[in-house]
VOPAPA-820353 format. One record per atom (N, C-alpha, C, O): x, y, z; residue in one letter. Coordinates in steps of 0.02 Angstrom, whole numbers, padded with zeros to 5 digits, always signed. Example, Ala and Ser with C-alpha at 12.3 -4.5 7.8 and 13.67 -1.06 7.14 Angstrom:
BEGIN
+00660-00284+00390A;+00615-00225+00390A;+00660-00165+00390A;+00712-00166+00423A;+00642-00112+00354S;+00684-00053+00357S;+00645+00002+00394S;+00670+00057+00402S;
***
This chain:
BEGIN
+00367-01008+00796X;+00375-00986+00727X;+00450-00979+00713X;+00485-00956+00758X;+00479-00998+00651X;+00543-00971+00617X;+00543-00927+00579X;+00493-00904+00550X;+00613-00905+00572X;+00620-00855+00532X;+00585-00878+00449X;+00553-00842+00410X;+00598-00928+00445X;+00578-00947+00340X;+00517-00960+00376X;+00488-00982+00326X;+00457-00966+00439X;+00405-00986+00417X;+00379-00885+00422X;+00339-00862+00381X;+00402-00854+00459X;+00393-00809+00461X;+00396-00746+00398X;+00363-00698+00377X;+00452-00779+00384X;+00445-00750+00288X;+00411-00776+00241X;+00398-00745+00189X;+00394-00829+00250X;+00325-00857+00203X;+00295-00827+00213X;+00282-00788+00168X;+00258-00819+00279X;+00192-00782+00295X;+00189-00710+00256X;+00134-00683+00256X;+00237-00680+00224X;+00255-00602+00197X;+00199-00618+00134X;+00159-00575+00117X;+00201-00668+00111X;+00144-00704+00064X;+00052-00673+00068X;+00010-00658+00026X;+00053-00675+00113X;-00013-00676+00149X;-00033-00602+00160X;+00011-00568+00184X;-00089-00571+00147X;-00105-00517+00149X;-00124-00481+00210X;-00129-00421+00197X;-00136-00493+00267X;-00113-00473+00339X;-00064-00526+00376X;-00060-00586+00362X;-00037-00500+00415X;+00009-00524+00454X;-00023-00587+00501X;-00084-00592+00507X;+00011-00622+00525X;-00002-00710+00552X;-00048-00685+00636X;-00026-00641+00673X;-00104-00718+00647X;-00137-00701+00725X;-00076-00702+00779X;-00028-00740+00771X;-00080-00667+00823X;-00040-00689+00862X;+00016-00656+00870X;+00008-00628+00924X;+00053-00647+00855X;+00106-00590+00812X;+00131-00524+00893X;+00089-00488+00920X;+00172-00525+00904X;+00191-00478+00951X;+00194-00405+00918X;+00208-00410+00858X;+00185-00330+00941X;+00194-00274+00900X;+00239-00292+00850X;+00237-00314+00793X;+00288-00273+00898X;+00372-00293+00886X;+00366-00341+00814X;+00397-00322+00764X;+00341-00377+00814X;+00350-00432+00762X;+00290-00409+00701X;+00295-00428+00643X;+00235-00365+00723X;+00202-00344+00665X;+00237-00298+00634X;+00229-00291+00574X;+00280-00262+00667X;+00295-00211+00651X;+00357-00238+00603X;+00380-00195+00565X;+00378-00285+00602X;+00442-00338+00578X;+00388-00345+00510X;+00403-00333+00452X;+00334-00364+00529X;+00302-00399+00469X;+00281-00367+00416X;+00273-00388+00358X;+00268-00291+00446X;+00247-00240+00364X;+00324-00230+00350X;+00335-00254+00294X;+00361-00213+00369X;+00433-00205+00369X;+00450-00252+00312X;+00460-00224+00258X;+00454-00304+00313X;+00450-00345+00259X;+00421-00344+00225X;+00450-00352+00171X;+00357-00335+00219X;+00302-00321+00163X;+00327-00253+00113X;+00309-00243+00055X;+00375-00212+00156X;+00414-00148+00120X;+00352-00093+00136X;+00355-00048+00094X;+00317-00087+00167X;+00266-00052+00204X;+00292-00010+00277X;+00279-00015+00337X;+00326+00027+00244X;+00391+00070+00282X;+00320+00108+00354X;+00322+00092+00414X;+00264+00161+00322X;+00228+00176+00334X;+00169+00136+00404X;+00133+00153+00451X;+00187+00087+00376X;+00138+00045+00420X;+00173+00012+00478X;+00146+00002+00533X;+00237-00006+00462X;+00288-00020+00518X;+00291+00035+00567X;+00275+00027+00626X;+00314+00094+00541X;+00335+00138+00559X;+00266+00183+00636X;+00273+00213+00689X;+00221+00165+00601X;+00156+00189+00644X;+00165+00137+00708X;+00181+00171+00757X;+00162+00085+00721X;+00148+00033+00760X;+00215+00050+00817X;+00209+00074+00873X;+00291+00028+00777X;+00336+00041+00815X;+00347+00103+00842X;+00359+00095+00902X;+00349+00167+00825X;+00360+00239+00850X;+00284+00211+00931X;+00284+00251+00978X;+00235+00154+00937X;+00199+00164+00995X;+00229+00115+01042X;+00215+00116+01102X;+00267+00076+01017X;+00325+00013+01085X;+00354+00059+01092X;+00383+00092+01049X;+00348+00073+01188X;+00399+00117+01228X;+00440+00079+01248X;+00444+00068+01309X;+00485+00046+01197X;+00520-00009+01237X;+00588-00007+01206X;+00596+00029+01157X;+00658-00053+01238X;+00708-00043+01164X;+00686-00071+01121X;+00677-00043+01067X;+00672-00124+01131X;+00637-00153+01055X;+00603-00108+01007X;+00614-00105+00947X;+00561-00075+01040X;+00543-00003+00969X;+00571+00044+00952X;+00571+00081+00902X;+00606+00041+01014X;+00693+00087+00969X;+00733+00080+00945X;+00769+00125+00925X;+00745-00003+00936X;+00779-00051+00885X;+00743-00045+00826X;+00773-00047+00773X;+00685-00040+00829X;+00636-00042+00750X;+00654+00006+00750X;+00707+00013+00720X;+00628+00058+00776X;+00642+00116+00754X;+00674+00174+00703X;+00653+00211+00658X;+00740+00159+00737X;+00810+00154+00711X;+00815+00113+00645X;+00834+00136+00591X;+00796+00052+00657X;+00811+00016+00587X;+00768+00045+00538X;+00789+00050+00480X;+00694+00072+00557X;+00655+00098+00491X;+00678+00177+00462X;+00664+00202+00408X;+00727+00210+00529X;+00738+00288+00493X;+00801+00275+00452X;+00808+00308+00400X;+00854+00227+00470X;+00898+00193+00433X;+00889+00181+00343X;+00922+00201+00295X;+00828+00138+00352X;+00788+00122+00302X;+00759+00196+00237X;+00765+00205+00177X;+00728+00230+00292X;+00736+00281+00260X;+00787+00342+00240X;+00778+00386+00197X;+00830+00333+00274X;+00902+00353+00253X;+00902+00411+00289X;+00943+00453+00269X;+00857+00430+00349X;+00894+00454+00397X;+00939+00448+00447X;+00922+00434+00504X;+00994+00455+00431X;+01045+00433+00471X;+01066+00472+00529X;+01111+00452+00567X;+01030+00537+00538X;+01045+00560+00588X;+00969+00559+00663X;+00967+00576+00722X;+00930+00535+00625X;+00874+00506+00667X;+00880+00448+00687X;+00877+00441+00748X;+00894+00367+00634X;+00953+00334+00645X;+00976+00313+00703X;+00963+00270+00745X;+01024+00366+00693X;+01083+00359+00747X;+01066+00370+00820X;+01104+00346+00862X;+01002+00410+00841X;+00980+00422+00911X;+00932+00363+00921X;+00931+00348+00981X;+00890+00322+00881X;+00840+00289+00897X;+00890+00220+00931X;+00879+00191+00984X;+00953+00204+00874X;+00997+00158+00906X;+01038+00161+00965X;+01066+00112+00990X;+01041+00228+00987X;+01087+00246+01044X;+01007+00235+01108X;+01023+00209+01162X;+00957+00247+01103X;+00905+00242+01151X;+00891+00159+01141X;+00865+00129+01188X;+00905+00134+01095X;+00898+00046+01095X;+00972+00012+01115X;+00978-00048+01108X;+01028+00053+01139X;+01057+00021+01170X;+01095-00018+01095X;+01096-00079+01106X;+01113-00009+01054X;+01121-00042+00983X;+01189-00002+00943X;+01199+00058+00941X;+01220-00043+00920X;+01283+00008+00873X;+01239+00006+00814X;+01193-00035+00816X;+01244+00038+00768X;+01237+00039+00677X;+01256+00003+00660X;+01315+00001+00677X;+01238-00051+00620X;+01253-00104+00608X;+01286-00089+00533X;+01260-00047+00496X;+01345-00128+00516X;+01393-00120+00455X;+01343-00159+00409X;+01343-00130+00355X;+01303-00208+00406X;+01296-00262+00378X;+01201-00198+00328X;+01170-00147+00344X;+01199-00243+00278X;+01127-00209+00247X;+01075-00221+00295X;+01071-00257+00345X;+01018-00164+00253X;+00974-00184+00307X;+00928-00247+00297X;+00890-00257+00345X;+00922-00294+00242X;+00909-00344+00245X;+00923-00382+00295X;+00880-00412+00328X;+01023-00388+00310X;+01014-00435+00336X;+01008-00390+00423X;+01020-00422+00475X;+00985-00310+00423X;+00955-00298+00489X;+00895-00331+00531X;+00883-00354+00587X;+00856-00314+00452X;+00794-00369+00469X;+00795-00426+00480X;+00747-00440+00516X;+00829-00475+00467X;+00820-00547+00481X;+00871-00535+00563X;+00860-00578+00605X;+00901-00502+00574X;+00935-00508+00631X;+00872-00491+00688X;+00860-00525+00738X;+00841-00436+00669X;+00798-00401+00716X;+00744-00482+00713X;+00743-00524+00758X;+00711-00484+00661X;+00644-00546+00666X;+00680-00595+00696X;+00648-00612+00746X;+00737-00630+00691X;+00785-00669+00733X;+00764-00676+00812X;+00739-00724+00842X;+00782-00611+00834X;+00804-00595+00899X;+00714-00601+00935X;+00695-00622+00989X;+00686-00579+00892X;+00627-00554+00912X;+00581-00642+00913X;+00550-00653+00965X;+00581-00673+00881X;+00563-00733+00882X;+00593-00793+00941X;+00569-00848+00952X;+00654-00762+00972X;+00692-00825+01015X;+00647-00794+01074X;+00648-00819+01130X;
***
């Protein structure tokens, strides 16, 4: 899968079969389904869900929750929006 086939799929009213957490959790994320991301990733004990993590309390503009979920993912704060967090994260998560 690519990233543009992966954002098409945002189209579609559940997420594509197959789909890693990590990447569902990418996929309500996009859908703007903060809630539904947010459930899935807080259960990856992994960095990767502390990369989501981080990017969804970000999202919600906790920045001081934030800032620990990225320090346990091994991750700086990224300068850039979180748009283009998300396509970096679905990026990484797709190679």
């Amino acid at each position: 899968m690519t990233i543009e086939s992966f954002r098409d799929s945002l189209s579609q009213v559940s997420p594509p079969i197959g789909l890693t957490e990590a990447l569902t959790a990418m996929w309500h994320a996009g859908k703007k389904d903060w809630d539904a991301s947010h459930d899935i990733a807080q259960d990856i004990p992994t960095r990767t869900g502390d990369w989501i993590h981080a990017y969804l309390h970000r999202w919600e503009g906790d920045d001081w929750n934030a800032r620990y979920w990225y320090r346990r993912a091994g991750k700086d704060v990224p300068s850039y929006d979180l748009e283009r967090e998300w396509e970096v994260i679905v990026t990484a998560l797709l190679d």
